[in-house]
PDB file of N, CA, C and O in Angstrom, chain B, residues numbered from 101:
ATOM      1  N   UNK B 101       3.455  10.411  44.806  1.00  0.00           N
ATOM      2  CA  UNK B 101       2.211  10.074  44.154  1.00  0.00           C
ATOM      3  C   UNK B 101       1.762   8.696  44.631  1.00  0.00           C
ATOM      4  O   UNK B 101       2.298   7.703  44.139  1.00  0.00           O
ATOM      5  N   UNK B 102       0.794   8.572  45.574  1.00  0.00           N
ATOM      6  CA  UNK B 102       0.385   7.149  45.817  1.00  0.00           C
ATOM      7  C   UNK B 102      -0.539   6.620  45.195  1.00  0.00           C
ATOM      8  O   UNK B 102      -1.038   7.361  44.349  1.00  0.00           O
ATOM      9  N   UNK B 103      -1.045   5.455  45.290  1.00  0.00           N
ATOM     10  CA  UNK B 103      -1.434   4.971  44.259  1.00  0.00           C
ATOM     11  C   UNK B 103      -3.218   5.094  45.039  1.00  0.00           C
ATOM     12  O   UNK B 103      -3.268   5.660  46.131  1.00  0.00           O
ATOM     13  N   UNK B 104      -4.234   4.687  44.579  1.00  0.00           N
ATOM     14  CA  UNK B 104      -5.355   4.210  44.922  1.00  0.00           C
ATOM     15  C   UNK B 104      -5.987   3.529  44.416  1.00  0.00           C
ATOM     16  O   UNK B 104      -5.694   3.346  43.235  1.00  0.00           O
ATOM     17  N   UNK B 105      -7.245   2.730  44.994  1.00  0.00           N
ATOM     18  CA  UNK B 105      -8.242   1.272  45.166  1.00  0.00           C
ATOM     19  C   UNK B 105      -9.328   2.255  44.755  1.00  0.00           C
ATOM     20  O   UNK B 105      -9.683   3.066  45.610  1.00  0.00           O
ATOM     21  N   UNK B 106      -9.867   2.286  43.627  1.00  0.00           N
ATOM     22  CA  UNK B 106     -11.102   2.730  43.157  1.00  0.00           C
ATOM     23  C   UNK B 106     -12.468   1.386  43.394  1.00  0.00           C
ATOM     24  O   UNK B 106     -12.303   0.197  43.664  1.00  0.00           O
ATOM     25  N   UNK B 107     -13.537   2.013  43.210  1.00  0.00           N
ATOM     26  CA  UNK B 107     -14.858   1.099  43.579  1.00  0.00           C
ATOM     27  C   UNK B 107     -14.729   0.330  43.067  1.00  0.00           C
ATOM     28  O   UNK B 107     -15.415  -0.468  43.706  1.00  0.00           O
ATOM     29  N   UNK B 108     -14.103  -0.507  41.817  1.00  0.00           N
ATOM     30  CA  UNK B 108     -14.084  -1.634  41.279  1.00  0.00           C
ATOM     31  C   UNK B 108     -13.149  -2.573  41.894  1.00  0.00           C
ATOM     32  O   UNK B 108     -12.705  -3.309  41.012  1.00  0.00           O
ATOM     33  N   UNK B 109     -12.664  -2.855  43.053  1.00  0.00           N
ATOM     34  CA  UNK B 109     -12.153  -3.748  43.734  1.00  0.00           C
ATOM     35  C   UNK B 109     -13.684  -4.518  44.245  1.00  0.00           C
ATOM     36  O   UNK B 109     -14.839  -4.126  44.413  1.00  0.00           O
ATOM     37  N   UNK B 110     -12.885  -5.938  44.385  1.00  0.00           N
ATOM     38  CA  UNK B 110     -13.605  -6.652  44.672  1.00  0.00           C
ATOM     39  C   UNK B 110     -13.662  -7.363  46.324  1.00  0.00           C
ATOM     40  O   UNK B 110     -14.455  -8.042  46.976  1.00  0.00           O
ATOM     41  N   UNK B 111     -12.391  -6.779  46.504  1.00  0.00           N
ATOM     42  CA  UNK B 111     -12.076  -7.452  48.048  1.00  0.00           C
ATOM     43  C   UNK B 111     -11.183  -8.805  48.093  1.00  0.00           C
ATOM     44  O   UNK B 111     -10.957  -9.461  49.110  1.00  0.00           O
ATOM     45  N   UNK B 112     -10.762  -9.062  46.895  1.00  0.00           N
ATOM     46  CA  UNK B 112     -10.146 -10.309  47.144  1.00  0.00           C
ATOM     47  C   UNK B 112      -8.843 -10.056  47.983  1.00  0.00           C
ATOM     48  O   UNK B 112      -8.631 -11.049  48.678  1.00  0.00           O
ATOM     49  N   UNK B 113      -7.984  -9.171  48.149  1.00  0.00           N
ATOM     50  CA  UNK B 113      -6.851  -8.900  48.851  1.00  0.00           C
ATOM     51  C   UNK B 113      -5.432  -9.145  48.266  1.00  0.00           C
ATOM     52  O   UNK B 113      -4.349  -8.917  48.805  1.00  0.00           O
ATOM     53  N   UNK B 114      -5.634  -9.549  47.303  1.00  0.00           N
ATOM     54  CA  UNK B 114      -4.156  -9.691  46.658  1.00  0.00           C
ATOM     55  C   UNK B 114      -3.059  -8.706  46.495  1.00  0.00           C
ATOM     56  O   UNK B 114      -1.872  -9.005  46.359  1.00  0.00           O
ATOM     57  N   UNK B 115      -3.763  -6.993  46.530  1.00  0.00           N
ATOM     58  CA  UNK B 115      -3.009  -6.101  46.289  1.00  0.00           C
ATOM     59  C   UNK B 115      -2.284  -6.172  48.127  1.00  0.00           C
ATOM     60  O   UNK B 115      -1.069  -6.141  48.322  1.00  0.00           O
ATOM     61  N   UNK B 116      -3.277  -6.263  49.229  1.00  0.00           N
ATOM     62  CA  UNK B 116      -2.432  -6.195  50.423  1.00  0.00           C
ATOM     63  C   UNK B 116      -1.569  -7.244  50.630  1.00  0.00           C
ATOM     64  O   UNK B 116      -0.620  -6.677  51.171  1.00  0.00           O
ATOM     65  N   UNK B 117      -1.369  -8.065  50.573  1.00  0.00           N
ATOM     66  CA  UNK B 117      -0.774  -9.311  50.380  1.00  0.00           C
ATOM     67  C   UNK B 117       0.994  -9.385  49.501  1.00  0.00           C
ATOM     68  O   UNK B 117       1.974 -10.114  49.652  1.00  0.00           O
ATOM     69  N   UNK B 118       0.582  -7.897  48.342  1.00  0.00           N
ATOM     70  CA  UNK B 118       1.490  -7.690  48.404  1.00  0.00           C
ATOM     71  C   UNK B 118       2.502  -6.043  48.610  1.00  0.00           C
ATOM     72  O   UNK B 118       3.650  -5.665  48.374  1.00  0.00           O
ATOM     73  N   UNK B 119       1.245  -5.474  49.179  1.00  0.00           N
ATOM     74  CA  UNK B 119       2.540  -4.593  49.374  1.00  0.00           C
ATOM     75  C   UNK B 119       3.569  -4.061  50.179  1.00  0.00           C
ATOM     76  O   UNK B 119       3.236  -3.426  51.180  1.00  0.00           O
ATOM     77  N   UNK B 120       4.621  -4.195  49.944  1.00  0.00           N
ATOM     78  CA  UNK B 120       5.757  -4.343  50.800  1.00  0.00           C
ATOM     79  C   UNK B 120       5.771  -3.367  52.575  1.00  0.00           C
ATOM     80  O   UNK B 120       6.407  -3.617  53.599  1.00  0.00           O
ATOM     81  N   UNK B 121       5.024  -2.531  52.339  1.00  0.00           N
ATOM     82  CA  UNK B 121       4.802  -1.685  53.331  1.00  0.00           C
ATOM     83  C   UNK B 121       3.690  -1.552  54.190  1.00  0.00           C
ATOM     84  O   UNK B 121       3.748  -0.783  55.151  1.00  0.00           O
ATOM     85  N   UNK B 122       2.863  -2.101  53.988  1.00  0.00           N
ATOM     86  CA  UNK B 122       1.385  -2.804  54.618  1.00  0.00           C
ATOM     87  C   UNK B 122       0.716  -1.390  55.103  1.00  0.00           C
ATOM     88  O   UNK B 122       0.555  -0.964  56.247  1.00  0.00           O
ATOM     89  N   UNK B 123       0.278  -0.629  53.444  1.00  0.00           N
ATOM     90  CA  UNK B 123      -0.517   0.028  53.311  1.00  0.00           C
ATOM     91  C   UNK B 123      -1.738   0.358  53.072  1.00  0.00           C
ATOM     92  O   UNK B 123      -2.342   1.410  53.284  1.00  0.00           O
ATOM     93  N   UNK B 124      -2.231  -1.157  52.362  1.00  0.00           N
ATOM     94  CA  UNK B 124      -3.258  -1.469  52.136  1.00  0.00           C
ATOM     95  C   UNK B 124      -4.097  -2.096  53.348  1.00  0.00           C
ATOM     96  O   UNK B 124      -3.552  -2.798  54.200  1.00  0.00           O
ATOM     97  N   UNK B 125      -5.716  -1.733  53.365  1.00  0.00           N
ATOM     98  CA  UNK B 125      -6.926  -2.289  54.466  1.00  0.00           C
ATOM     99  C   UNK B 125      -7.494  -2.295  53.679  1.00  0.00           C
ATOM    100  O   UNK B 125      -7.370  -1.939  52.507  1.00  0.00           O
ATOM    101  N   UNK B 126      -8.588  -2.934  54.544  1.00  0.00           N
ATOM    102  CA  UNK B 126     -10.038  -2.621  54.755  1.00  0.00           C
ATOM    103  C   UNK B 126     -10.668  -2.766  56.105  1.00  0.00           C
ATOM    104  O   UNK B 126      -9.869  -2.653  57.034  1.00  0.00           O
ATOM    105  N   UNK B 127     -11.824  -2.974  56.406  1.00  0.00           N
ATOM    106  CA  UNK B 127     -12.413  -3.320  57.873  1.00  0.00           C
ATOM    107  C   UNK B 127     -13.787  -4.112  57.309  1.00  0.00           C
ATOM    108  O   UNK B 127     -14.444  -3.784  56.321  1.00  0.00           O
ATOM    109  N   UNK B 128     -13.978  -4.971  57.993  1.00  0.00           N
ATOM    110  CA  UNK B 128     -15.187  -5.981  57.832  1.00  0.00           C
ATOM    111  C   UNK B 128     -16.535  -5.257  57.686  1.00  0.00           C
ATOM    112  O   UNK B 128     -17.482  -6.043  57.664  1.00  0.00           O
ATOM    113  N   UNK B 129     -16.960  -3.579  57.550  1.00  0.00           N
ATOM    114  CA  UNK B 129     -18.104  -3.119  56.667  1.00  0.00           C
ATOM    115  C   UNK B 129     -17.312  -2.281  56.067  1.00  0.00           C
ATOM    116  O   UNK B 129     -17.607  -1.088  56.131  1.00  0.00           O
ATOM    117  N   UNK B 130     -16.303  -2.628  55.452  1.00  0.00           N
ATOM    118  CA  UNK B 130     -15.896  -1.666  54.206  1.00  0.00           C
ATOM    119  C   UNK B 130     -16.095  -2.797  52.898  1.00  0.00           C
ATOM    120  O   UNK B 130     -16.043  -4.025  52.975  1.00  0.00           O
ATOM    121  N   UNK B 131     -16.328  -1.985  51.741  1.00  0.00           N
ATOM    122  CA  UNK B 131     -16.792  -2.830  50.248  1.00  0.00           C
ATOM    123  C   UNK B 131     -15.612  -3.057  49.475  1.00  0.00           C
ATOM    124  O   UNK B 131     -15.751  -3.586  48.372  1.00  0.00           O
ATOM    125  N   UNK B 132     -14.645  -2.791  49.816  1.00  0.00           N
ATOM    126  CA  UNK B 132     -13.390  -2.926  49.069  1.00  0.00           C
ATOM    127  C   UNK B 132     -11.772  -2.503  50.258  1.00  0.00           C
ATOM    128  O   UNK B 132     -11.707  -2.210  51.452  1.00  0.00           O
ATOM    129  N   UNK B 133     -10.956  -2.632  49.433  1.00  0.00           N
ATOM    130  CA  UNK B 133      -9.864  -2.337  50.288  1.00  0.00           C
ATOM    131  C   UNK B 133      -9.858  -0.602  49.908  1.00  0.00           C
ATOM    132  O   UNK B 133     -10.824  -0.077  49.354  1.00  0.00           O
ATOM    133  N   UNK B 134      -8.306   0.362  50.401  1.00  0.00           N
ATOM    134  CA  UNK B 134      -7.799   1.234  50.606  1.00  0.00           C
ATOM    135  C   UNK B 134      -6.557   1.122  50.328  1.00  0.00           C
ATOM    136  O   UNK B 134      -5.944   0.066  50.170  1.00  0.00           O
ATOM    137  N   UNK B 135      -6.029   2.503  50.239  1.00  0.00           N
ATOM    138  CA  UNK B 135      -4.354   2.102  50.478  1.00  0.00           C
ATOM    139  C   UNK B 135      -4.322   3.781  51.180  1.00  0.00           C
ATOM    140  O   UNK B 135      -4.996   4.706  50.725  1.00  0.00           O
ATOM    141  N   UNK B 136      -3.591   3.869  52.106  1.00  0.00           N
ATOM    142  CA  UNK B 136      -3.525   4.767  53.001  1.00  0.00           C
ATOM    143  C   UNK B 136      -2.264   5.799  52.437  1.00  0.00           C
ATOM    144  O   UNK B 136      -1.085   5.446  52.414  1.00  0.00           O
ATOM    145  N   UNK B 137      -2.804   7.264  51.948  1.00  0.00           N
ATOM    146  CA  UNK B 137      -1.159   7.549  51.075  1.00  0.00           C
ATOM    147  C   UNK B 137      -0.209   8.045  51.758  1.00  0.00           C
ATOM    148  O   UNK B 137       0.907   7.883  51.265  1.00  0.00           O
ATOM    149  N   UNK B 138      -0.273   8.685  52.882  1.00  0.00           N
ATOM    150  CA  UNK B 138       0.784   8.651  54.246  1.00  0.00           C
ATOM    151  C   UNK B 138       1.806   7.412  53.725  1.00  0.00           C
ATOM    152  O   UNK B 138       2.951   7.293  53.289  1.00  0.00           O
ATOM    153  N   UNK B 139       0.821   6.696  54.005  1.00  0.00           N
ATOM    154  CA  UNK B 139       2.170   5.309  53.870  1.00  0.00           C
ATOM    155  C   UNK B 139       2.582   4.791  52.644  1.00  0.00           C
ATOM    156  O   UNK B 139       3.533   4.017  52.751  1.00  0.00           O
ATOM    157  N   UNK B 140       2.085   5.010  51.280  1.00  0.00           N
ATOM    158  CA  UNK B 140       2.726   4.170  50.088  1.00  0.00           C
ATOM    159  C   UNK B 140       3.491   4.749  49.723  1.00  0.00           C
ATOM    160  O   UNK B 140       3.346   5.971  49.707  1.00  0.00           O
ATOM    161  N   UNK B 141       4.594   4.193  49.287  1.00  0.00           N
ATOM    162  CA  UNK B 141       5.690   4.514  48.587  1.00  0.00           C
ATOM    163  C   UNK B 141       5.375   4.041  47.306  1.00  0.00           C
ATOM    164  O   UNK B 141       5.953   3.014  46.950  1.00  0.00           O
ATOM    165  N   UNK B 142       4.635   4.536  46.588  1.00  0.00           N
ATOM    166  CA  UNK B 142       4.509   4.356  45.095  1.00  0.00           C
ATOM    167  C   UNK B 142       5.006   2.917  44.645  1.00  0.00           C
ATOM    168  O   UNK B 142       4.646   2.821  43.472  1.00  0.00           O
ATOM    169  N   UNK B 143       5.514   2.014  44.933  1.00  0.00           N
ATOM    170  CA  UNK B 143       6.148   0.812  44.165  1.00  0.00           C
ATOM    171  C   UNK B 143       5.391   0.220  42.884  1.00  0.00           C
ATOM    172  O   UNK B 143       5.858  -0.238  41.842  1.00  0.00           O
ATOM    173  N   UNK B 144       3.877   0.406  43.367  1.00  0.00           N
ATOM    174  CA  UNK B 144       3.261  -0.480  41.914  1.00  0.00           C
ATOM    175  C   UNK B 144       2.900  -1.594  41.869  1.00  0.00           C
ATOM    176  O   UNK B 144       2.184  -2.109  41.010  1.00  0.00           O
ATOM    177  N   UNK B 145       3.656  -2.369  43.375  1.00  0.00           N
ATOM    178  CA  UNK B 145       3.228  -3.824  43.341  1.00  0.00           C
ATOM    179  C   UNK B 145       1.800  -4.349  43.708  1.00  0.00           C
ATOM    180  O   UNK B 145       1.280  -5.320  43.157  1.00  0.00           O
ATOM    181  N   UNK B 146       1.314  -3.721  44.541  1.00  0.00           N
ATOM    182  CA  UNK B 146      -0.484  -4.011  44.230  1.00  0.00           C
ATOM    183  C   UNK B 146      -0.999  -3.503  43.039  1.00  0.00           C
ATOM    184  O   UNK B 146      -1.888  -4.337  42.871  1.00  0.00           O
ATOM    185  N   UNK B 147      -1.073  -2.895  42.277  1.00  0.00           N
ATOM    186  CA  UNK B 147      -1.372  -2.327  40.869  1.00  0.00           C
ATOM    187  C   UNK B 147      -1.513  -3.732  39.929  1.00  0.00           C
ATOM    188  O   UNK B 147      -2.380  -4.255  39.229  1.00  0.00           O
ATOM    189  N   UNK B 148       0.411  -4.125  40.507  1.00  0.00           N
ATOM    190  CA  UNK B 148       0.657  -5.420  39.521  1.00  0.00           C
ATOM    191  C   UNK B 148      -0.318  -6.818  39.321  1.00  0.00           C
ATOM    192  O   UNK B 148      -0.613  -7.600  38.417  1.00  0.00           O
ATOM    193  N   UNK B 149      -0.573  -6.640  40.548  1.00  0.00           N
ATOM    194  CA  UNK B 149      -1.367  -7.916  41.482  1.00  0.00           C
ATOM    195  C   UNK B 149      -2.646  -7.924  41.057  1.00  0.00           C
ATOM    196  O   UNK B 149      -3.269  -8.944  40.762  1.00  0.00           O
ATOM    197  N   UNK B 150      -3.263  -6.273  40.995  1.00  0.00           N
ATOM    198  CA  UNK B 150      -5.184  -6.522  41.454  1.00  0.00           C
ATOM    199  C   UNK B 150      -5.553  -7.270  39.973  1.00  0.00           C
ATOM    200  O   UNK B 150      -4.935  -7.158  38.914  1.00  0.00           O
ATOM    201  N   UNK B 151      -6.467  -7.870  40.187  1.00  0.00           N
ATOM    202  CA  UNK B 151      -6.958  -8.945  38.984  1.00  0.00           C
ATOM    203  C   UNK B 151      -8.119  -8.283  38.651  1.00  0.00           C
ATOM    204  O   UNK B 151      -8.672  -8.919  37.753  1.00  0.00           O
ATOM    205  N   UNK B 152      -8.762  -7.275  38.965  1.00  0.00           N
ATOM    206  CA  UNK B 152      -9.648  -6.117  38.008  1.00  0.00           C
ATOM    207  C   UNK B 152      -9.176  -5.008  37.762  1.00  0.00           C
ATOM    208  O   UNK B 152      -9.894  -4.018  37.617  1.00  0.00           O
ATOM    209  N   UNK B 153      -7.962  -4.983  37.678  1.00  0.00           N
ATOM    210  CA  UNK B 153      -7.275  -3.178  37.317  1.00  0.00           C
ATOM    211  C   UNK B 153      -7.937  -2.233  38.336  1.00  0.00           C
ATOM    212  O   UNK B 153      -8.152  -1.128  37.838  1.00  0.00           O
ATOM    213  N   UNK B 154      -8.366  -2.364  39.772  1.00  0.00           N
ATOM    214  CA  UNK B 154      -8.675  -1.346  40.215  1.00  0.00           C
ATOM    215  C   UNK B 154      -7.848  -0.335  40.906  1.00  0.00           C
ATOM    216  O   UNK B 154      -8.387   0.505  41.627  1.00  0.00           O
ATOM    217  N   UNK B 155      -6.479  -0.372  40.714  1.00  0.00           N
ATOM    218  CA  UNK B 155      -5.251   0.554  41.295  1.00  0.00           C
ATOM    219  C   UNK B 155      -5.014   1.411  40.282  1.00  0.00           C
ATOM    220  O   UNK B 155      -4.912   1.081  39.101  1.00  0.00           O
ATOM    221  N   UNK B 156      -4.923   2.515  40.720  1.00  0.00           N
ATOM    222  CA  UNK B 156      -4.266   3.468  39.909  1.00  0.00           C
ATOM    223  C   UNK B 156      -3.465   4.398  40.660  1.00  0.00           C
ATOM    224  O   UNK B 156      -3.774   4.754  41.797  1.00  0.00           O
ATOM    225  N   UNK B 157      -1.442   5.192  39.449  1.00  0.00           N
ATOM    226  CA  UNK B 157      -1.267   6.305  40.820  1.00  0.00           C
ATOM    227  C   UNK B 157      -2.760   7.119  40.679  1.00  0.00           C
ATOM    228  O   UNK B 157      -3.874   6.872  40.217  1.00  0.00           O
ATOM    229  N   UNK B 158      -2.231   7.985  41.214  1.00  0.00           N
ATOM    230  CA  UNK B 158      -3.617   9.251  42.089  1.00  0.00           C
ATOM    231  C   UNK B 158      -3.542  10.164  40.913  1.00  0.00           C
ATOM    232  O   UNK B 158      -4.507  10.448  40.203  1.00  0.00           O
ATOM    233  N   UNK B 159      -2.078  10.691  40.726  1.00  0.00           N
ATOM    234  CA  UNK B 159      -2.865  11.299  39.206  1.00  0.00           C
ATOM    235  C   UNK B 159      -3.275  10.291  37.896  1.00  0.00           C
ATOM    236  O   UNK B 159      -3.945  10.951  37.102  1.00  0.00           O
ATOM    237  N   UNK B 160      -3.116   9.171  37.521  1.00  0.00           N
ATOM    238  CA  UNK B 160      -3.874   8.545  36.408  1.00  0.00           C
ATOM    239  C   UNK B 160      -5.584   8.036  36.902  1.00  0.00           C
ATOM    240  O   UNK B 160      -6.064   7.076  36.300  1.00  0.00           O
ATOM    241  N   UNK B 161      -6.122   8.484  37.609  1.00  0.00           N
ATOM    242  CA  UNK B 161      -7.632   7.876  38.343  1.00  0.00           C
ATOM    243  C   UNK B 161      -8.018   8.509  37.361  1.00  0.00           C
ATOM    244  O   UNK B 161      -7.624   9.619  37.002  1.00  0.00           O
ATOM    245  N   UNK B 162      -9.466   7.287  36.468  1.00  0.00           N
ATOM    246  CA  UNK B 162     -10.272   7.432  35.305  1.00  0.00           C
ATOM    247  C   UNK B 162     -11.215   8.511  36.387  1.00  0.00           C
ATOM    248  O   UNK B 162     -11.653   8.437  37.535  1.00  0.00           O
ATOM    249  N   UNK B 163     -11.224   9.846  34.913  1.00  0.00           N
ATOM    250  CA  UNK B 163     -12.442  10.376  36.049  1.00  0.00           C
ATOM    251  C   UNK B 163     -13.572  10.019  36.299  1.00  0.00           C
ATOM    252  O   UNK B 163     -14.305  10.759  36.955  1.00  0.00           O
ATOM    253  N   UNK B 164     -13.896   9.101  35.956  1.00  0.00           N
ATOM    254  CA  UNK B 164     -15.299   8.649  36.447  1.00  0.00           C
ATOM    255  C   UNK B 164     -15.369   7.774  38.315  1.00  0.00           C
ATOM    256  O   UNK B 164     -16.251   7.550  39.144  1.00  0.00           O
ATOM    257  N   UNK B 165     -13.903   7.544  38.204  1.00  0.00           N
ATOM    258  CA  UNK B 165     -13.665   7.153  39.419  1.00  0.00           C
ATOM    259  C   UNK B 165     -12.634   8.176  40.561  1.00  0.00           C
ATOM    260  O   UNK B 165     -12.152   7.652  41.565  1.00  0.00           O
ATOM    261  N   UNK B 166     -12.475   9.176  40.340  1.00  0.00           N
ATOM    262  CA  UNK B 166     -12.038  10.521  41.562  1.00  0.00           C
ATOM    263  C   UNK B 166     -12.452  10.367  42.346  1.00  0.00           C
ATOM    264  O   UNK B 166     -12.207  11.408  42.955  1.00  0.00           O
ATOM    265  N   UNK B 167     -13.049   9.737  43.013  1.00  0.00           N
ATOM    266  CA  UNK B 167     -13.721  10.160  44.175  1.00  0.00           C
ATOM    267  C   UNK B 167     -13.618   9.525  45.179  1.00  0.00           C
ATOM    268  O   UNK B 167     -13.954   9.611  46.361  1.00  0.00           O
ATOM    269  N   UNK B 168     -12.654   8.303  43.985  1.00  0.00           N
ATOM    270  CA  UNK B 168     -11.758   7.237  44.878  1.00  0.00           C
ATOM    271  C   UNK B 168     -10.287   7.495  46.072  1.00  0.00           C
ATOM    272  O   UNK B 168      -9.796   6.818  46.975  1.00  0.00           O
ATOM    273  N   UNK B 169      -9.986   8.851  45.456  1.00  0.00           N
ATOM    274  CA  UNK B 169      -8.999   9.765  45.735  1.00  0.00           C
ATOM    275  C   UNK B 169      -9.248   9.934  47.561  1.00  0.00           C
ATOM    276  O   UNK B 169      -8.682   9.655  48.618  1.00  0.00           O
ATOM    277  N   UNK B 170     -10.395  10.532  47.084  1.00  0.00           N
ATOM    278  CA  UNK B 170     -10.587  11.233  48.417  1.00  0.00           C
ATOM    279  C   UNK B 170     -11.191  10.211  49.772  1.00  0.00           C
ATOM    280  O   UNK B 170     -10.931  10.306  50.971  1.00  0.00           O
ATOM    281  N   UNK B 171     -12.258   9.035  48.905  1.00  0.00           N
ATOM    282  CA  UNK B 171     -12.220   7.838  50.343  1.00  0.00           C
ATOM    283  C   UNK B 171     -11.059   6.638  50.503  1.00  0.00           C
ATOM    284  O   UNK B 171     -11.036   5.586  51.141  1.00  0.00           O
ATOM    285  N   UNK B 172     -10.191   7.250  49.689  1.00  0.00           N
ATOM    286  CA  UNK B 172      -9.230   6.184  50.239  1.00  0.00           C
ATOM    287  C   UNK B 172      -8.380   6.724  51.750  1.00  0.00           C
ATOM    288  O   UNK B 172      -8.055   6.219  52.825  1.00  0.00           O
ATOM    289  N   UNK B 173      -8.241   8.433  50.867  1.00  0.00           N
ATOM    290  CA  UNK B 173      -7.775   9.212  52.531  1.00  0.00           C
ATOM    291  C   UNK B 173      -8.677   9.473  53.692  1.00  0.00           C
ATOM    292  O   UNK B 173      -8.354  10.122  54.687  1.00  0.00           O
ATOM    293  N   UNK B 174      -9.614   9.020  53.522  1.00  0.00           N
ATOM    294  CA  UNK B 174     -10.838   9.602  54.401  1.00  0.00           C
ATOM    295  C   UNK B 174     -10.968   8.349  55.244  1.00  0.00           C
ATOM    296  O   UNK B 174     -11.440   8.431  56.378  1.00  0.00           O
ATOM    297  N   UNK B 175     -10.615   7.327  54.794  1.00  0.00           N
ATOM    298  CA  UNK B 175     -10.527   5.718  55.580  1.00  0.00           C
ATOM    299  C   UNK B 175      -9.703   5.686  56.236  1.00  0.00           C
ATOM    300  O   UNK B 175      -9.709   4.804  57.095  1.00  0.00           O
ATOM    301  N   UNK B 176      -8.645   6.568  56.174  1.00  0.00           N
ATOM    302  CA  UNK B 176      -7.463   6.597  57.305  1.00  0.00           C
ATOM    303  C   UNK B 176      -7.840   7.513  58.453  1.00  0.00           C
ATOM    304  O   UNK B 176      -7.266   7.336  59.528  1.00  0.00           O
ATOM    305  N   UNK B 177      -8.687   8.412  58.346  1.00  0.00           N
ATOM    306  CA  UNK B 177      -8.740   9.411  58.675  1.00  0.00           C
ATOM    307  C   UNK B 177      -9.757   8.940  60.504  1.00  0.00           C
ATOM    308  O   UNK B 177     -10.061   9.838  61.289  1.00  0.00           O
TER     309      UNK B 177
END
């Protein structure tokens, strides 16, 4: 279950910064970061970090934000 960066990130980067497996991006016209789920190993430690709650695992995503699901994999893609 990996986790994901719903639209309420802000870009500050703290969640990549810390996660141990350097799963987390973005690219200079993206509006927020990603976390790529190929690569997370669930740990939680960007979750711990983001300073607007925008991590969630993949099954707890508020549904108003699902859709976060699918461009976080679509950014890897």
């Amino acid at each position: 279950m990996p986790h994901v960066v719903t639209d309420t990130c802000i870009t500050c980067g703290a969640c990549a910064e810390n996660c141990p497996v350097e799963a987390i991006h973005t690219s200079d016209t993206a509006s927020q970061y990603y976390i790529d789920p190929s690569v997370c190993i669930d740990c939680g430690a960007c979750k711990a970090t983001c300073p607007t709650d925008s991590i969630f695992p993949d099954d707890d995503v508020p549904a108003d934000r699902e859709h976060s699901i699918k461009e976080n994999a679509e950014f890897y893609k």
